[in-house]
C-alpha positions as CSV (number, residue, x, y, z in Angstrom):
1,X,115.9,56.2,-78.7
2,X,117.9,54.3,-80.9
3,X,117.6,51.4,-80.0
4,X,114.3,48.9,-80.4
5,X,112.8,45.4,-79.0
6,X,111.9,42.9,-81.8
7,X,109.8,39.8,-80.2
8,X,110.6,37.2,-82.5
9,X,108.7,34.9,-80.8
10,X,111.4,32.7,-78.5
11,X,109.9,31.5,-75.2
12,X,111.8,30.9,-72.3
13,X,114.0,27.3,-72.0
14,X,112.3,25.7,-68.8
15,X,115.3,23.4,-68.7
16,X,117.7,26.2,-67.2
17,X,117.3,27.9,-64.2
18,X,119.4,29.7,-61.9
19,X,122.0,27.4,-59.4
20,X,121.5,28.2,-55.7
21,X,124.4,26.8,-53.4
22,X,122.7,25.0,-50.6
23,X,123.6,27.1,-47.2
24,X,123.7,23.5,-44.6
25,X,127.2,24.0,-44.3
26,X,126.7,27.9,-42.6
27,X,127.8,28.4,-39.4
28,X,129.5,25.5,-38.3
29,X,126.3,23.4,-39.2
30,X,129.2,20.4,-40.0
31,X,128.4,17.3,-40.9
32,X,129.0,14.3,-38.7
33,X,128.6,11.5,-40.7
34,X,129.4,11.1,-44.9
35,X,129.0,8.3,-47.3
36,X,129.4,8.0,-51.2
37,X,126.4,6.4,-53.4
38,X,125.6,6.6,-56.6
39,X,128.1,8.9,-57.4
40,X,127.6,11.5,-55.1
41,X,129.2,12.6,-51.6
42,X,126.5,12.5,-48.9
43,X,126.4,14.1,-45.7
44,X,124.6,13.7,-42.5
45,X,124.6,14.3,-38.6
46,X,124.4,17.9,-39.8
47,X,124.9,20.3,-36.0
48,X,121.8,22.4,-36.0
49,X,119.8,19.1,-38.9
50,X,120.8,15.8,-36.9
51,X,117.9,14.1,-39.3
52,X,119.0,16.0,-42.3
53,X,121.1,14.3,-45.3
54,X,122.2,16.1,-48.1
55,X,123.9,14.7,-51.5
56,X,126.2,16.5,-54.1
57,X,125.4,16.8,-57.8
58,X,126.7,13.3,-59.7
59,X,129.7,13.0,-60.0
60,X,130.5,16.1,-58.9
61,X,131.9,15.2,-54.9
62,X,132.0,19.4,-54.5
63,X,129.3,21.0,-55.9
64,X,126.1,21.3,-53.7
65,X,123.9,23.8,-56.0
66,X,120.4,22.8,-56.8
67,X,117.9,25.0,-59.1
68,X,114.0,25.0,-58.7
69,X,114.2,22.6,-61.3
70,X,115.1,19.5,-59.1
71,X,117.2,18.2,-62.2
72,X,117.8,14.5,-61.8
73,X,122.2,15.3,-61.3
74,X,121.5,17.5,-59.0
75,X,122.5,18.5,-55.4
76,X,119.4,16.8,-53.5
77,X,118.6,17.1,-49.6
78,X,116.2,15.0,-47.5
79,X,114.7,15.0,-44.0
80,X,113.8,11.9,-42.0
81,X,110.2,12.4,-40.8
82,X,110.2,10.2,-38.1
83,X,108.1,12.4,-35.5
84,X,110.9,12.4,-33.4
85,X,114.6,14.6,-34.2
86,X,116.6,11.5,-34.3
87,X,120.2,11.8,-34.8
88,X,121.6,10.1,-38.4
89,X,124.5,8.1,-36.7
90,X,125.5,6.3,-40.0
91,X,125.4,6.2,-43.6
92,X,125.8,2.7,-45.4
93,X,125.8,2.7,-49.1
94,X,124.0,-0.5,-50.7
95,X,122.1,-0.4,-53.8
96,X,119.6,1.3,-51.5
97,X,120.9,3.9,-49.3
98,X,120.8,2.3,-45.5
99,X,120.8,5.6,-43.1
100,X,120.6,4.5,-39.5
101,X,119.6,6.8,-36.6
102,X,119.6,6.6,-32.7
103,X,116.6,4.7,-32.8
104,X,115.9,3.4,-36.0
105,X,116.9,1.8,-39.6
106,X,116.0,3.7,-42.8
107,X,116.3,2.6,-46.3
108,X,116.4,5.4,-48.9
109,X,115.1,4.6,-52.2
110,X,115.2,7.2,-55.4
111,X,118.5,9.1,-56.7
112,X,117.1,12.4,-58.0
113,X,115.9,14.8,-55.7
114,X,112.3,14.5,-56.9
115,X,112.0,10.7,-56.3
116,X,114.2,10.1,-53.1
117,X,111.7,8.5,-50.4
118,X,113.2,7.3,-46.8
119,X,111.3,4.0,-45.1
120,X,111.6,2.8,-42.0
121,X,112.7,-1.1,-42.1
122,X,113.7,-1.4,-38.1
123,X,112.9,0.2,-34.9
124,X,116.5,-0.8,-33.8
125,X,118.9,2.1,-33.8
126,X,122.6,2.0,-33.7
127,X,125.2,3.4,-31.2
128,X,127.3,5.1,-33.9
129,X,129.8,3.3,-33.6
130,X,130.9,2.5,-37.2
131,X,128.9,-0.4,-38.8
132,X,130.7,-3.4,-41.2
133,X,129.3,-4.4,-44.3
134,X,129.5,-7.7,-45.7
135,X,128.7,-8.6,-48.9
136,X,125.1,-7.0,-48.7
137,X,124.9,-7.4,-44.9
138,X,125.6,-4.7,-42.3
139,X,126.6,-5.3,-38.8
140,X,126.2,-3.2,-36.4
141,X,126.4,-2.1,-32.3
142,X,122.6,-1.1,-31.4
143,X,121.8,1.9,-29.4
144,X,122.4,0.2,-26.6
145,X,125.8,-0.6,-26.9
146,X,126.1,-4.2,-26.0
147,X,124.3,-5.8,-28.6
148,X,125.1,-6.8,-32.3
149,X,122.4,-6.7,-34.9
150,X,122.8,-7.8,-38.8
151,X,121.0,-6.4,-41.1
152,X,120.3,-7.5,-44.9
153,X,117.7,-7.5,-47.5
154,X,115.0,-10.5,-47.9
155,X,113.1,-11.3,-51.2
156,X,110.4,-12.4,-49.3
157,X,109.7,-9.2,-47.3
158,X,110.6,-7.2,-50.0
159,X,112.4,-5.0,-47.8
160,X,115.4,-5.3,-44.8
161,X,115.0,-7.6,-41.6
162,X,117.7,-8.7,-39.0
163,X,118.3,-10.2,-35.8
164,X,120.1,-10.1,-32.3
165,X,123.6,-11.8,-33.6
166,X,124.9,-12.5,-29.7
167,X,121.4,-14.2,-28.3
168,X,124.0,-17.7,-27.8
169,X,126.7,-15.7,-26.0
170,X,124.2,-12.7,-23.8
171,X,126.4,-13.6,-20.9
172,X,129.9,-12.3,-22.5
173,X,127.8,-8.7,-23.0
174,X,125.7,-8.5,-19.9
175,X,127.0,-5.5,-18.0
176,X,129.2,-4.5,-20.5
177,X,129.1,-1.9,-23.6
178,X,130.9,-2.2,-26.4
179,X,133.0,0.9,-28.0
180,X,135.1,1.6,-31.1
């Protein structure tokens, strides 16, 4: 043959690796819920992954590919373990990511795809109906649909805490549910 191999020694770049396109979106698996934090477009409320999120690359809104690398700007996806296949109902960016299901409140910590970890700060789910954020508080309709519950960081926990906000007027929601 004419041609030859010459090893001159090079080893392989462990930086690079292949980009896989993340395949959530396939068959009508849509998202029902999306966000934006820290630069990236997040979805949630996936069809067939109700307790699924998934993020784009930074600053990149469009591109969900991810290598076996886990880079730090990559695409990154997340489950909520919560023993139970509770729906996400809402995503509120704060500077932690607040991701609140049927039946509870998670705070998201991390922004790479190797050091993302989801806590549970509440046992107090939300209706879906879509939450208000002020200043670094979020309001919002619990799961049972005729309450209002804030929800906002405290120093001294070290973590989220909130409260019943209609406990003086239960008599204007008694019998009633609240909707968009």
């Amino acid at each position: 043959s004419p041609y030859t191999l010459k090893d001159i020694g090079l080893g392989a770049d462990a930086s690079q690796s292949v980009k896989e396109e993340f395949t959530d979106f396939n068959n009508g698996n849509y998202p029902g819920a999306t966000g934006i934090w820290n630069q990236r477009m997040l979805f949630a409320k996936l069809k067939n992954d109700p307790n699924k999120f998934l993020g784009s690359c930074v600053g990149a809104f469009q591109d969900f590919t991810n290598t076996y690398l886990n880079g730090a700007n990559e695409a990154l996806s997340l489950t909520l373990n919560s023993g139970t296949n509770d729906t996400i109902t809402d995503i509120v960016p704060l500077d932690d990511l607040m991701l609140l299901t049927e039946s509870k409140a998670w705070r998201v910590t991390g922004m790479t795809p190797s050091n993302m970890k989801a806590y549970i700060e509440s046992y107090s789910g939300s209706s879906g109906i879509n939450p208000a954020v002020s200043q670094k508080s979020i309001l919002y309709v619990d799961s049972s649909k005729n309450t209002i519950r804030n929800f906002i960081y405290s120093y001294e926990l070290n973590g989220y805490s909130g409260q019943n906000l209609d406990i003086l007027s239960r008599d204007l929601f008694d019998g009633y549910n609240i909707n968009n």
